[in-house]
C-alpha positions in Angstrom: 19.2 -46.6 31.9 16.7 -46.8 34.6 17.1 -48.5 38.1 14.0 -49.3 39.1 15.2 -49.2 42.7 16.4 -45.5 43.0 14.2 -42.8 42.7 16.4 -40.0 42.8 18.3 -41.5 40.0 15.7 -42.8 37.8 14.0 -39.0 38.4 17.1 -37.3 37.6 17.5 -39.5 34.1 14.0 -38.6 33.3 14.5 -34.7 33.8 17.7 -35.3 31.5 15.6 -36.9 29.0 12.4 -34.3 28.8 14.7 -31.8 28.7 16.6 -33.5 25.6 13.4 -34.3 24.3 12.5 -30.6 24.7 15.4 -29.4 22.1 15.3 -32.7 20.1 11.1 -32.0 19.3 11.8 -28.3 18.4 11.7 -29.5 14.8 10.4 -32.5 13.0 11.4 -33.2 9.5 8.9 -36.0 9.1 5.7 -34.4 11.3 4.5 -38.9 10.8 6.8 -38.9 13.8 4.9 -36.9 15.8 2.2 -40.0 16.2 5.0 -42.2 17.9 6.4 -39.2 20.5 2.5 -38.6 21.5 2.1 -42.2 22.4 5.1 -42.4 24.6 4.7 -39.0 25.9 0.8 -40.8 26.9 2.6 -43.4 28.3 4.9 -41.2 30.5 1.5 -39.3 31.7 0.9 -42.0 33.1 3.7 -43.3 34.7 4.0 -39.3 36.1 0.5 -39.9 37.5 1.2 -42.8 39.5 4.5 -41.1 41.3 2.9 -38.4 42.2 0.1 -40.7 43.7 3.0 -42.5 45.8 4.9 -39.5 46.7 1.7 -38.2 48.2 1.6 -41.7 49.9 5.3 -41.1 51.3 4.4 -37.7 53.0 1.6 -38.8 54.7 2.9 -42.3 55.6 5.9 -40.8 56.8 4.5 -37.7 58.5 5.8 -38.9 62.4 9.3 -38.4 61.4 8.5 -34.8 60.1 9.8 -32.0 61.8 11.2 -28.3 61.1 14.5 -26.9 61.2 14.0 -26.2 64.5 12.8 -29.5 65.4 8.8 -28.8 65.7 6.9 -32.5 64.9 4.1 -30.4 64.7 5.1 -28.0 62.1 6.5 -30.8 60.2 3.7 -33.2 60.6 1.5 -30.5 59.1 4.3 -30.0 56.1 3.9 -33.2 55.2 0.2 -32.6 55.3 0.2 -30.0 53.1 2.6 -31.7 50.6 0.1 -35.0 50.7 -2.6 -32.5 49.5 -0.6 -30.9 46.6 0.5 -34.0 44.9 -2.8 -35.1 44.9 -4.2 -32.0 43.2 -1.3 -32.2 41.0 -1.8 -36.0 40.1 -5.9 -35.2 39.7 -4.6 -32.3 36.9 -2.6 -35.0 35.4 -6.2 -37.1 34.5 -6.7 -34.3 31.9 -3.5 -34.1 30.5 -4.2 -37.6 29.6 -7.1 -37.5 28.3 -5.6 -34.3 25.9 -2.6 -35.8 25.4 -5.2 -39.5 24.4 -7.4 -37.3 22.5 -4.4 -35.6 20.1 -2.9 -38.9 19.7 -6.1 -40.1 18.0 -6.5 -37.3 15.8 -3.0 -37.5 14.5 -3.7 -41.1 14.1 -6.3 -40.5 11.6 -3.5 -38.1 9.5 -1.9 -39.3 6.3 0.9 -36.7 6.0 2.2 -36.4 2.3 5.6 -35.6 0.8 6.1 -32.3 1.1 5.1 -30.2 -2.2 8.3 -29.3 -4.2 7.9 -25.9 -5.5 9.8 -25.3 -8.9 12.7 -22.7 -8.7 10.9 -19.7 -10.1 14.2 -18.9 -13.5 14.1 -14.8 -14.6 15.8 -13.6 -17.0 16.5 -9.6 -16.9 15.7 -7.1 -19.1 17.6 -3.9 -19.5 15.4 -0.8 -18.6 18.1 1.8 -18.8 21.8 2.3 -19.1 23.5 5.7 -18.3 27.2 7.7 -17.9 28.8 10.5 -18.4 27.0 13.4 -17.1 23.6 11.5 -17.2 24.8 8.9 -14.7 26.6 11.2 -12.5 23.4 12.9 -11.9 21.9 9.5 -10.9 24.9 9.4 -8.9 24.3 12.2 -6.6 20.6 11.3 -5.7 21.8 8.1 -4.8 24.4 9.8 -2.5 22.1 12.1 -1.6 19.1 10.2 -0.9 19.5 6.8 -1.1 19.3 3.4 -4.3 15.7 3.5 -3.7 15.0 6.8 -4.6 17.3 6.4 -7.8 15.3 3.2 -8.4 12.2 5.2 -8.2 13.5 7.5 -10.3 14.7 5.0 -12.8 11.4 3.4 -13.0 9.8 5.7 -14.2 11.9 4.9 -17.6 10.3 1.4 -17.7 7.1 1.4 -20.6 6.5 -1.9 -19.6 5.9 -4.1 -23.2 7.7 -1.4 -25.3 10.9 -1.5 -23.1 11.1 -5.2 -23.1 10.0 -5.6 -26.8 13.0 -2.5 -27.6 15.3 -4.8 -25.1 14.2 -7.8 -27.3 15.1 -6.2 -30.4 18.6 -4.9 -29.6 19.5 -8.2 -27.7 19.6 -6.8 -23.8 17.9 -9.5 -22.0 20.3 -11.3 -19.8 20.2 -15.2 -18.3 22.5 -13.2 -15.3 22.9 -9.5 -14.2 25.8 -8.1 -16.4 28.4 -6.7 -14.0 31.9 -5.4 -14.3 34.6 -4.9 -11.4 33.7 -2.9 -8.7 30.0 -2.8 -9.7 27.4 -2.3 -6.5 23.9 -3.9 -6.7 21.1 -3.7 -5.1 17.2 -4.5 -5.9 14.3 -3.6 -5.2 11.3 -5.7 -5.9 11.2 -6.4 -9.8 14.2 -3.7 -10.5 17.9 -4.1 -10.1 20.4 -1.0 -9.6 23.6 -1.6 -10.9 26.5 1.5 -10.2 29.6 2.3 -10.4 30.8 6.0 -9.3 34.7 5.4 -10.6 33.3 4.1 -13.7 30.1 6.7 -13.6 27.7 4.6 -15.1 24.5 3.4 -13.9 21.9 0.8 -14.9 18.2 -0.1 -14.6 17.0 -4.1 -14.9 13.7 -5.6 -14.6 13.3 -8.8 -13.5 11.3 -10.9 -15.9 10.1 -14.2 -14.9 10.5 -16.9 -17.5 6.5 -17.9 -17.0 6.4 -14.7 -18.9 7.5 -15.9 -22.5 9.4 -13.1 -24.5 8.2 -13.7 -28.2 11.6 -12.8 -29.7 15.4 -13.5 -30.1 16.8 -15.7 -27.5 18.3 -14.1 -24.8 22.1 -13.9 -24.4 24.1 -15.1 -21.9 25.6 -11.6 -19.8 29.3 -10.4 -21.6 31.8 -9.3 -21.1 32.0 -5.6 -19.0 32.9 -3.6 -22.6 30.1 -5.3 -24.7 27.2 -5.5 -22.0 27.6 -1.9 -22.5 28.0 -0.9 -25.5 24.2 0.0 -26.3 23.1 -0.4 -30.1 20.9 1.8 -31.5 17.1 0.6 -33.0 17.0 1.8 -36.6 15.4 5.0 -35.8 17.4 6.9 -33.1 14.6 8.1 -31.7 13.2 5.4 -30.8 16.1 3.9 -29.1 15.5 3.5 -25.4 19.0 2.2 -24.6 21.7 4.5 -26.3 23.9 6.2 -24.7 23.3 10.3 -25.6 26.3 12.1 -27.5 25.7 15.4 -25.4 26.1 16.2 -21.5 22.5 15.6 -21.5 20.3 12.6 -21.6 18.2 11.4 -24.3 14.7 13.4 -25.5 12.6 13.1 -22.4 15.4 11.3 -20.2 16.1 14.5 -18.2 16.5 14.3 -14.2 
């Protein structure tokens, strides 16, 4: 609480207060508030304005009793002096913070701020691209060691037909509300895909993100499974056609290759 009779304490409690004011006005979660700190800090221009007038006044009021460390009058007279000067610069500055500091109030005056928009939580739903083991995942496997889950995601990509790979998803049901997983799965995304591995396993699969502004006309998607039947790729009624099967040989699929 101010004194109103000490200046050094009533200047310390203001320093404490700017410099709470300083943290406390890093953020504003209602920016309406921002009209009410402007008027007092207005208000406080001005106060500031008239101390530094009557600190000026002390110096050169008080000038006689001015000396140096070494007890020069004359040095200390001239101190003083100097000081007087200052402070009055200072306090002439001050006349066009205030009349900033006025002018900003005004204009913020004038603002009507608004609820801030609520943006709807943008749902996907993920579509399976591609699903390999055995030999064809441990391939996958080694670039990933080798150079990295964005290069296998690259890689991987290049499986996606856009329409026909959702559409073939669609049609044997692998289009998930959540990323099907299984223990000691790793995952990791980039952009609209999602790499899901597993080198004890060896198995490694593809998913596109799919927003749900983008409707899939066809079956409802399925909740993710259980680890043994997220996996367990039908085939599409001609084999090959089927984008998601597993192949019987060490090698992948007709035009699957690494």
């Amino acid at each position: 609480m101010p004194t109103f009779n000490s200046p050094t304490a009533d200047a310390a409690e203001v320093s404490e207060a700017l410099r709470g004011l300083a943290h406390a006005s890093r953020v504003f979660e209602d920016p309406a508030d921002t009209y009410a700190v402007l008027g007092d800090l207005l208000a406080g221009v001005r106060s500031l304005r008239q101390v530094l007038d009557q600190l000026a006044t002390a110096h050169v009021t008080h000038r006689v009793r001015a000396h140096d460390d070494a007890g020069d009058q004359t040095v200390g007279a001239t101190n003083a002096l100097t000081a007087t000067a200052e402070l009055q610069q200072a306090a002439a500055l001050l006349d066009a913070v205030h009349d900033r500091v006025d002018a900003a109030m005004a204009a913020s005056g004038r603002i009507a701020w608004h609820p801030e928009p609520v943006q709807p939580a943008q749902v996907s739903r993920w579509v399976s691209v591609v699903f390999l083991q055995g030999q064809d995942a441990d391939e996958v496997l080694a670039v990933i060691d080798r150079d990295g889950t964005d290069a296998a995601i690259e890689h991987l990509a290049g499986f996606d037909m856009g329409d026909e790979t959702t559409q073939a998803a669609l049609v044997n049901g692998y289009v998930y509300d959540t990323i099907p997983t299984g223990h000691l799965d790793r995952i990791t995304t980039n952009g609209e895909y999602t790499l899901t591995y597993n080198h004890d396993h060896g198995h490694v699969s593809l998913l596109r993100r799919q927003p749900e502004s983008q409707e899939l006309a066809a079956p409802a998607s399925r909740t993710a499974p259980a680890r043994q039947g997220a996996r367990r790729q039908a085939r599409v009624v001609e084999d090959d056609d089927d984008w998601f099967a597993p192949s019987q040989s060490s090698s992948m699929s007709r035009g699957r290759a690494l």
